[in-house]
KEBA-925989 format. One record per residue (C-alpha): residue in three letters; chain; x, y, z. Coordinates in pm, 1 decimal. Example, Ala and Ser with C-alpha at 12.3 -4.5 7.8 and 13.67 -1.06 7.14 Angstrom:
<recs>
@type ALA&mol A&X 1230.0&Y -450.0&Z 780.0
@type SER&mol A&X 1367.0&Y -106.0&Z 714.0
</recs>
This chain:
<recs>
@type UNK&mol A&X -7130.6&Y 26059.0&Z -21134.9
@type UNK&mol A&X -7236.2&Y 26284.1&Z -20836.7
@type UNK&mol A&X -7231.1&Y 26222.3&Z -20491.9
@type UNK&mol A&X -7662.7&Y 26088.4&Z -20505.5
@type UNK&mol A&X -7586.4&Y 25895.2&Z -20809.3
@type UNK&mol A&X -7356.4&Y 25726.8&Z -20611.5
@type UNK&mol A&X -7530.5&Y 25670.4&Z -20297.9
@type UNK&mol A&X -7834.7&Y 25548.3&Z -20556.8
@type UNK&mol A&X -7611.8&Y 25299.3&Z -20687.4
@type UNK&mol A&X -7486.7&Y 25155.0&Z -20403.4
@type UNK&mol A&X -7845.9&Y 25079.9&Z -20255.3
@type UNK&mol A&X -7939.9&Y 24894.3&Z -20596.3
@type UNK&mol A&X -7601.4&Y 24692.7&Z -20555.1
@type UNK&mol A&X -7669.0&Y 24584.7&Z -20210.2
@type UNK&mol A&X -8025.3&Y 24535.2&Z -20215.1
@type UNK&mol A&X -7991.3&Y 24307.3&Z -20551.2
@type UNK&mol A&X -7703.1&Y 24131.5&Z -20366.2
@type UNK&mol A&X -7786.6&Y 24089.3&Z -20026.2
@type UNK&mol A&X -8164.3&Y 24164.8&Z -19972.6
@type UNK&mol A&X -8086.9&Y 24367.5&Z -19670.2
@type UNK&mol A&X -8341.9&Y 24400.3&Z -19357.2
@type UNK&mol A&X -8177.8&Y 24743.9&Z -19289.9
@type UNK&mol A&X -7986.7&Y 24934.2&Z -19483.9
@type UNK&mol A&X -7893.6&Y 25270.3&Z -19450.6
@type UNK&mol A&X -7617.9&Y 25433.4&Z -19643.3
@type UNK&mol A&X -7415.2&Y 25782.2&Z -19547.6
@type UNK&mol A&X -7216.4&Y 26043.1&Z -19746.3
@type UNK&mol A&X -6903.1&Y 26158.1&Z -19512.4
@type UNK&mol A&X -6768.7&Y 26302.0&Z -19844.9
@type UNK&mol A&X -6811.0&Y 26635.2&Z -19733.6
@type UNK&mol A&X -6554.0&Y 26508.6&Z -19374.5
@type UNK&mol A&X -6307.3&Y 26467.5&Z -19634.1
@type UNK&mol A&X -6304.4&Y 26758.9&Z -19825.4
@type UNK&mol A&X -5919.1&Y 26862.2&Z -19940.5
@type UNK&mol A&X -5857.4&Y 26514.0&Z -19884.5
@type UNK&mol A&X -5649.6&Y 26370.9&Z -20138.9
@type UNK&mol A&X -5874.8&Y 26069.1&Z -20240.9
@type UNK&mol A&X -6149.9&Y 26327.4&Z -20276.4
@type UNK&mol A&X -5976.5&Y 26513.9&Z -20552.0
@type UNK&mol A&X -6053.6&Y 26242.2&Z -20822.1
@type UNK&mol A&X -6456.7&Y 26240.9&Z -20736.1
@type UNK&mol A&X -6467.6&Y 25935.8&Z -20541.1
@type UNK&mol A&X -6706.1&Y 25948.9&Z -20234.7
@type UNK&mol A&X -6640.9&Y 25853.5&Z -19876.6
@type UNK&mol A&X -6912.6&Y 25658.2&Z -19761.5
@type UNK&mol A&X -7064.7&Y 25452.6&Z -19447.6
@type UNK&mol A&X -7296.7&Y 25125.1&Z -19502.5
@type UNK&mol A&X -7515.3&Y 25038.0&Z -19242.6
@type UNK&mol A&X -7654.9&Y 24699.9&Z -19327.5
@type UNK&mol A&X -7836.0&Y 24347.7&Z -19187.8
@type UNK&mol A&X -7870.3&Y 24111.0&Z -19434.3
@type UNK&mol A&X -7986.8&Y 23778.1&Z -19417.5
@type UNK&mol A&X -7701.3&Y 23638.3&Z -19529.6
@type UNK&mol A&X -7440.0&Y 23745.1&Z -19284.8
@type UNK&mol A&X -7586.7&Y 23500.8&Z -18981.8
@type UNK&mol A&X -7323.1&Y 23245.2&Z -18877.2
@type UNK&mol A&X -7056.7&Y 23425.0&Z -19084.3
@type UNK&mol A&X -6704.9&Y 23641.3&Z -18979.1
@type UNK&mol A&X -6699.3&Y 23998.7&Z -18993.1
@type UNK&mol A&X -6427.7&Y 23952.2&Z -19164.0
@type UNK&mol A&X -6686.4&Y 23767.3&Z -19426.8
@type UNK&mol A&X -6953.0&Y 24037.7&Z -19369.3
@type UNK&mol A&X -6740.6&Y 24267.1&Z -19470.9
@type UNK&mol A&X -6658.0&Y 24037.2&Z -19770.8
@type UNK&mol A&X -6970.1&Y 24044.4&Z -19902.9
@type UNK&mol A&X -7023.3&Y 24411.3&Z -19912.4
@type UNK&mol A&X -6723.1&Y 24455.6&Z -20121.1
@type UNK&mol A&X -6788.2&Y 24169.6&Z -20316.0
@type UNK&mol A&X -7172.2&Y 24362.2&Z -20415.5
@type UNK&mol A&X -6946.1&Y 24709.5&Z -20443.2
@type UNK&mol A&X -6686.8&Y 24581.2&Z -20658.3
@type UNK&mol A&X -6757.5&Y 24813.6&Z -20933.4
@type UNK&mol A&X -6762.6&Y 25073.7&Z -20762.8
@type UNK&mol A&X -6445.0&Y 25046.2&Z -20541.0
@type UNK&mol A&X -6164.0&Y 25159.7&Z -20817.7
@type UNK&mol A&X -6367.5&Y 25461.2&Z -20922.1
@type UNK&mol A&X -6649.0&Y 25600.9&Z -20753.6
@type UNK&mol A&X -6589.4&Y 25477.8&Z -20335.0
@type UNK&mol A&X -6264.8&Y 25621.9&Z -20210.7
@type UNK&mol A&X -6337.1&Y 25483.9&Z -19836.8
@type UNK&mol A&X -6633.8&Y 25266.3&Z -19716.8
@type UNK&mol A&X -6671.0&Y 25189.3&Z -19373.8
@type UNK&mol A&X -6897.6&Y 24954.9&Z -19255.4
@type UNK&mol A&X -7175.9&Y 24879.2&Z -18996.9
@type UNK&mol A&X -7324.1&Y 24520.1&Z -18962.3
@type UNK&mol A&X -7607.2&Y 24473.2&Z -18780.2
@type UNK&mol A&X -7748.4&Y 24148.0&Z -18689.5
@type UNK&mol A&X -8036.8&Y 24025.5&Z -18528.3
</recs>
């Protein structure tokens, strides 16, 4: 899976997940180049994201979520994610 496929994927998992407001997703891959994690093909990403269901909730439970929508992605195609909640 390439770098797009990737970034594809990850908007179908957290739009059918979370039905973001916003969400924008970045590929830092290319910040991590020689990197060890980025020898085996997995990306580095950043999720920006407001979703409906984060109101009243940790960001310790925002954060939750996103993995929780991710999870198939985490041991194979996401090396790093970091990410950026926004709510209104």
């Amino acid at each position: 899976m390439n770098n797009q496929d990737r970034l594809d994927r990850i908007r179908i998992l957290l739009e059918e997940a979370l039905s973001p407001n916003y969400l924008e997703i970045i590929d830092d891959s290319h910040l991590h180049a020689g990197h060890a994690g980025a020898k085996g093909g997995a990306g580095h990403f950043t999720v920006i994201i407001d979703a409906p269901e984060f109101l009243g909730l940790s960001i310790l439970k925002q954060h939750r979520l996103v993995y929780q929508a991710l999870d198939s992605m985490m041991h194979s195609d996401i090396h790093a994610l970091s990410i950026q909640v926004k709510t209104q």
